[in-house]
C-alpha positions as CSV (number, residue, x, y, z in Angstrom):
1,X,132.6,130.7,-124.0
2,X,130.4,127.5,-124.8
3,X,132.3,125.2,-122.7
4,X,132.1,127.6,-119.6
5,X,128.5,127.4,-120.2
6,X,128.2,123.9,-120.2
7,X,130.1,123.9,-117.1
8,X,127.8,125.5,-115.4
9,X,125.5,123.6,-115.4
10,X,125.9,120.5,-113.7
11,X,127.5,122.3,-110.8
12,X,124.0,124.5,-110.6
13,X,122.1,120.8,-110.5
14,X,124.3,119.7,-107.9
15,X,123.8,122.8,-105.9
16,X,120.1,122.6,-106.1
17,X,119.1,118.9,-106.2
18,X,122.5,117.4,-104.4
19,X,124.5,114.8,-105.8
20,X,123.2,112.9,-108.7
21,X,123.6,109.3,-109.2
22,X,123.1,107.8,-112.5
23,X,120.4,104.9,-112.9
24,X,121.6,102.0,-115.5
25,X,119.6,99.4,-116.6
26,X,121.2,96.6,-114.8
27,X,120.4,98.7,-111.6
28,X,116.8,98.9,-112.8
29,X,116.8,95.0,-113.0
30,X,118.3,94.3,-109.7
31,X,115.0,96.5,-108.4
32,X,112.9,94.7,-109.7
33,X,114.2,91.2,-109.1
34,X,114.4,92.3,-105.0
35,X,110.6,93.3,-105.4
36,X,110.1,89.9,-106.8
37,X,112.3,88.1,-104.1
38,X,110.4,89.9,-101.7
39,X,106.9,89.3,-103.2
40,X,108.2,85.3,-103.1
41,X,109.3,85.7,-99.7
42,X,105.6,87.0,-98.6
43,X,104.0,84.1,-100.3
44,X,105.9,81.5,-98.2
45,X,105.2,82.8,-94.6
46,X,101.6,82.7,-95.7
47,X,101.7,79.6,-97.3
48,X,103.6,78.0,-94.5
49,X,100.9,79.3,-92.1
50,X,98.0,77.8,-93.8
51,X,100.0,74.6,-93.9
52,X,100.5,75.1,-89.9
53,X,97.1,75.6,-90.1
54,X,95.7,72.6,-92.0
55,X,97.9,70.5,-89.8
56,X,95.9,71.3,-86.7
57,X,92.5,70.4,-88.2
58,X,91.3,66.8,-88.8
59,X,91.9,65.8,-92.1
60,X,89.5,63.3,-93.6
61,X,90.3,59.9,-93.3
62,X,91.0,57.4,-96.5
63,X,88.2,55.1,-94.8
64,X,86.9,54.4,-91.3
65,X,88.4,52.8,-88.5
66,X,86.4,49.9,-88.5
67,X,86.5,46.3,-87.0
68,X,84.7,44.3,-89.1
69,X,86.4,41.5,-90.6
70,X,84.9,42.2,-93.3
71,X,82.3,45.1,-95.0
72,X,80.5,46.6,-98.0
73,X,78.7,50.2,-98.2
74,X,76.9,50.1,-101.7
75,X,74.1,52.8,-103.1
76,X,71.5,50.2,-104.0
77,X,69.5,52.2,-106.9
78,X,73.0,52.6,-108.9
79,X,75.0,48.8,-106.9
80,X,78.0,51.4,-106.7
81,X,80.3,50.0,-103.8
82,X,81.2,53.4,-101.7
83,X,83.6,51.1,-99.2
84,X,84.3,47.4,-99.0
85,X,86.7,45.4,-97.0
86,X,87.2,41.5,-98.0
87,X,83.9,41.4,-99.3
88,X,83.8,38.7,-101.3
89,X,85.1,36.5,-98.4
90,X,82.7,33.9,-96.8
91,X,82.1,34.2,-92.9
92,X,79.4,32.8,-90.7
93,X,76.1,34.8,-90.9
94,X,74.2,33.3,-87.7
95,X,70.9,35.4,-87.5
96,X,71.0,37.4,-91.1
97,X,69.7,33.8,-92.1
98,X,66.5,34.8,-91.1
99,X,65.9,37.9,-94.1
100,X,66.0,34.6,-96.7
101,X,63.9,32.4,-94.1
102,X,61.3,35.7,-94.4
103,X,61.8,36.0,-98.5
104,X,61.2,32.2,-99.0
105,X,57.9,32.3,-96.5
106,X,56.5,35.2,-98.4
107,X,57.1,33.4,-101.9
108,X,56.1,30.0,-101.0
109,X,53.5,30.6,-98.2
110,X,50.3,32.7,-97.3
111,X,51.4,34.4,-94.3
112,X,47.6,34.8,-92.9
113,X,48.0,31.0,-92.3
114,X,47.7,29.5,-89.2
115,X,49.6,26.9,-88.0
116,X,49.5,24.7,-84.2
117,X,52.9,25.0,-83.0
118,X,54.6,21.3,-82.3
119,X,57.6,20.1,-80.5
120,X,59.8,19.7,-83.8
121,X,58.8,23.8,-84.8
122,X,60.3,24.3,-81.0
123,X,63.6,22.6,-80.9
124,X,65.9,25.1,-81.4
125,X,67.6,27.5,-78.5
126,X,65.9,30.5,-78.7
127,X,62.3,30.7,-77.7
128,X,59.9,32.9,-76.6
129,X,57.4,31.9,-73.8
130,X,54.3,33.3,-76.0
131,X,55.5,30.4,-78.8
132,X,54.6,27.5,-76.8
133,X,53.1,23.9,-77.5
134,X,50.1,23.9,-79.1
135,X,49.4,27.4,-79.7
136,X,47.3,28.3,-83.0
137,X,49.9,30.9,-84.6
138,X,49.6,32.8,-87.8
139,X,52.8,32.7,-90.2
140,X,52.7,36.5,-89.9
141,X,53.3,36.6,-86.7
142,X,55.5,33.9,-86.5
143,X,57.8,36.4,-89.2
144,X,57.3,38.9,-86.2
145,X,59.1,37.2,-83.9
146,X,61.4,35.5,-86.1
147,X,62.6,39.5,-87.5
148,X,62.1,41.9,-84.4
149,X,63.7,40.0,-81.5
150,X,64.8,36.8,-83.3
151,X,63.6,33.7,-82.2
152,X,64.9,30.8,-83.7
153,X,61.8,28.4,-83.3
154,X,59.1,31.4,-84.7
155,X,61.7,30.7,-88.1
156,X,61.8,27.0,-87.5
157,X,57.7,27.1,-87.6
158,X,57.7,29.3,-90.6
159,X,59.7,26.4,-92.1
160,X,56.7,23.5,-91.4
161,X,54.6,25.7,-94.1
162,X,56.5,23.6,-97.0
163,X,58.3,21.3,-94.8
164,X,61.7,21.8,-93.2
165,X,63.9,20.1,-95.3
166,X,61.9,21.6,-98.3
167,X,62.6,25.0,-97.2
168,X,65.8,25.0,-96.7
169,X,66.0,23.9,-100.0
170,X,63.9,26.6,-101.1
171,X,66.1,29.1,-99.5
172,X,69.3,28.2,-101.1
173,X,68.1,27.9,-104.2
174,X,66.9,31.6,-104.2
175,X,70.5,32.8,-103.1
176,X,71.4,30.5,-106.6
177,X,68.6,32.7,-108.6
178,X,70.0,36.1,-106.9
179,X,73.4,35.3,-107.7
180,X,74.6,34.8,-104.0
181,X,76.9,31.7,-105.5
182,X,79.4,32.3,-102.2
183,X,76.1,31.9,-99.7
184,X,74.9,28.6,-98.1
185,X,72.6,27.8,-95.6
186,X,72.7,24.6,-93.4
187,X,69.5,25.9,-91.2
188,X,66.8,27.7,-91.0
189,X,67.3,30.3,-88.6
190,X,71.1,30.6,-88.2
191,X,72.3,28.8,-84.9
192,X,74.6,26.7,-87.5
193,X,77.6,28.2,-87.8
194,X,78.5,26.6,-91.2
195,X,75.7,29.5,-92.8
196,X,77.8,31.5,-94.4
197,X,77.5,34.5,-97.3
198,X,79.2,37.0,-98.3
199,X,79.0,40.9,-97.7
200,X,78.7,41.4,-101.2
201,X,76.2,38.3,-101.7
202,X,74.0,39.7,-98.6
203,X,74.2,43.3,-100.2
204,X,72.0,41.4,-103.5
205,X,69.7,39.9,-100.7
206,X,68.8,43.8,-99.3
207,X,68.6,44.8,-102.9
208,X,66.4,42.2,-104.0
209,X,64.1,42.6,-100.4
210,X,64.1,46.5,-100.8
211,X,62.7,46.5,-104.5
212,X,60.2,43.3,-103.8
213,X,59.5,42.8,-100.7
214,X,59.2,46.5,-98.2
215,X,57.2,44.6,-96.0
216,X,60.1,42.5,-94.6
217,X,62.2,46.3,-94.3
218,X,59.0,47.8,-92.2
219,X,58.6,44.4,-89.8
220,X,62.5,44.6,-88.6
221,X,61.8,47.9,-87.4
222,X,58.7,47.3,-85.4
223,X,59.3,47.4,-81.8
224,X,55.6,47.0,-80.7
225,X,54.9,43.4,-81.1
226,X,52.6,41.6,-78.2
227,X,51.5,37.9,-78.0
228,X,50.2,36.2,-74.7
229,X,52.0,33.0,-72.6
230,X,50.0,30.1,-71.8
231,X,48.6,32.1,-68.5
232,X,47.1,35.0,-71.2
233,X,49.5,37.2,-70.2
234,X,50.6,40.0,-73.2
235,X,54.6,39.7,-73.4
236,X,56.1,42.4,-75.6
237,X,58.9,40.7,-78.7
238,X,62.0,43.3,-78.0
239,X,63.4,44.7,-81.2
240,X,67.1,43.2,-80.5
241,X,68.6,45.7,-83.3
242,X,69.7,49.0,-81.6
243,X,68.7,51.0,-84.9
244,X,65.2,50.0,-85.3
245,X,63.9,53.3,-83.7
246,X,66.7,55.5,-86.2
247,X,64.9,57.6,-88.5
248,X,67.9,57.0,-91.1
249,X,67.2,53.5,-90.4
250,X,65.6,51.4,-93.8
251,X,65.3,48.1,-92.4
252,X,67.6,44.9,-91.5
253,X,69.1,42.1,-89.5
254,X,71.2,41.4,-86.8
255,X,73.1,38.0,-86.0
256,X,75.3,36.6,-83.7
257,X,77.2,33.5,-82.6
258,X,80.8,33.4,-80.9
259,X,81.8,31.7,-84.7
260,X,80.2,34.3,-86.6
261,X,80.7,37.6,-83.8
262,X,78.6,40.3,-84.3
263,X,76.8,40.4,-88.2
264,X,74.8,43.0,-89.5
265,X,72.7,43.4,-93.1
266,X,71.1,46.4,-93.3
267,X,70.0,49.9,-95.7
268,X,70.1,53.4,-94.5
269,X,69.6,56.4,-96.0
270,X,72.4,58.5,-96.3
271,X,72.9,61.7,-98.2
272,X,69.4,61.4,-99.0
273,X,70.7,57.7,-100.8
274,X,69.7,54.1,-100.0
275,X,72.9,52.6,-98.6
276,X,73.1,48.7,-97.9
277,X,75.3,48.7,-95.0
278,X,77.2,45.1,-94.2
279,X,79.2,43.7,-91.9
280,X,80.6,40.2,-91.0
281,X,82.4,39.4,-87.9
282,X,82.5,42.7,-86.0
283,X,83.5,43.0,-82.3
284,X,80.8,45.8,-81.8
285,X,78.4,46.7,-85.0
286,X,76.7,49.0,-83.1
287,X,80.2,51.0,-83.1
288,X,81.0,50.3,-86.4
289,X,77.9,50.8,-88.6
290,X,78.1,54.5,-86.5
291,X,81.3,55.2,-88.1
292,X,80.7,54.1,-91.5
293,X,77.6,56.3,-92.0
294,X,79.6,59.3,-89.8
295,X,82.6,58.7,-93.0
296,X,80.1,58.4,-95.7
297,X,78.2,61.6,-94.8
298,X,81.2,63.5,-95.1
299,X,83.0,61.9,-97.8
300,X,80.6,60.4,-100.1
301,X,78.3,62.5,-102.0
């Protein structure tokens, strides 16, 4: 009678519930690795789509595209070097003489002096008809000319303050005393191609002019300088450096000769940082200082 009993059972289950189908363990495991496969498969498509995605933005670039033969970006307070390119390389400087010619006259010469202008001070290609034979000049103004639209006889004057020779003495031994031992200069203004430096010899100059001397900084952005020709007339010095007018702009020079290309020394600020910005040899540094602070805004910090 028990075994009828128990016999009963199962087929009242199976009436009620259907057929029953026993769940082992390794079928419990096999569950749970499919969830798991499943899971994994999930996480590839979406991984795969924000790869596809990545792929169609613009990822940042290791450095700029620039054409400069040769470049340094360095935060002056801290002389960290954010980018550089050969800089340690001499090249031809042509005008960027001029920001030593301006350090030596300030340290060697009272710029309220005036000075008669003579045919030596205005030999050099590259005048300006309100520098003319003659004319009672102050050394000020002659730094004016020589910084803003870069007139080679306003720095050959400046030079007459201590004699020429003198001077240029003067000037290379400060690049000795700021440690600028791959800089020479051979003139003073820049037409002589063998003036060379260094971008990370002119990146000491802009240190040593931002910390001692501002005023230099303030008169290469000044793009409202008059004097009058030898008929009276009031001729406006143009500002030859496309950034003078950039609020981001600190202060600097511009140079060129067909040896040298474009050259450029100059600070920005930049992520609320003083940047020396410098560039030797560059087929456009207009173009290339542009991209440089455009890289260092978004990749420097």
């Amino acid at each position: 009678m028990k075994h009828a009993i128990f016999l009963i059972v199962p087929i009242v289950l199976v009436f009620l519930f259907g057929s029953v189908m026993p769940l082992y363990a390794d079928d419990q495991v096999m569950v749970v690795q499919q969830q798991q496969i499943q899971a994994l498969q999930e996480e590839i498509k979406r991984l795969r789509a924000l790869i596809a995605t990545l792929k169609t933005q613009p990822q940042p670039q290791s450095r700029p595209q620039v054409l400069s033969e040769s470049y340094l970006v360095m935060d002056i307070l801290n002389n960290s070097v954010v980018l550089e390119k050969n800089a340690g390389q001499t090249y031809p400087i042509a005008s960027v003489t001029k920001l030593m010619n301006a350090v030596v006259a300030l340290e060697n010469a009272d710029i309220n002096q005036t000075i008669v202008l003579t045919n030596d001070m205005l030999s050099p290609q590259g005048y300006s008809p309100s520098l003319f034979l003659n004319l009672q000049v102050s050394i000020k103004n002659l730094l004016r000319a020589s910084l803003t639209q870069s007139v080679n006889d306003a720095a050959q004057a400046i030079s007459y303050t201590v004699g020429n020779q003198k001077f240029l003495e003067l000037m290379n031994q400060k690049a000795r005393d700021l440690g600028m031992n791959n800089t020479y200069y051979y003139d003073v203004h820049g037409l002589n191609p063998k003036n060379h430096s260094t971008s990370a010899d002119l990146a000491k100059l802009l240190t040593y002019v931002y910390n001692n001397h501002p005023e230099i900084l303030a008169i290469t952005k000044d793009n409202d300088f008059w004097l009058p020709d030898p008929t009276g007339r009031l001729l406006k010095f143009k500002n030859v450096n496309n950034f003078s007018q950039s609020p981001d702009f600190i202060g600097g020079k511009t140079g060129y000769l067909p040896e040298a290309k474009e050259s450029f020394a100059s600070l920005f600020k930049v992520n609320g940082k003083v940047m020396a910005i410098v560039l030797l040899r560059s087929p456009n540094r207009q173009k290339d200082t542009l991209k440089i602070i455009d890289w260092v805004k978004a990749n420097a910090r």
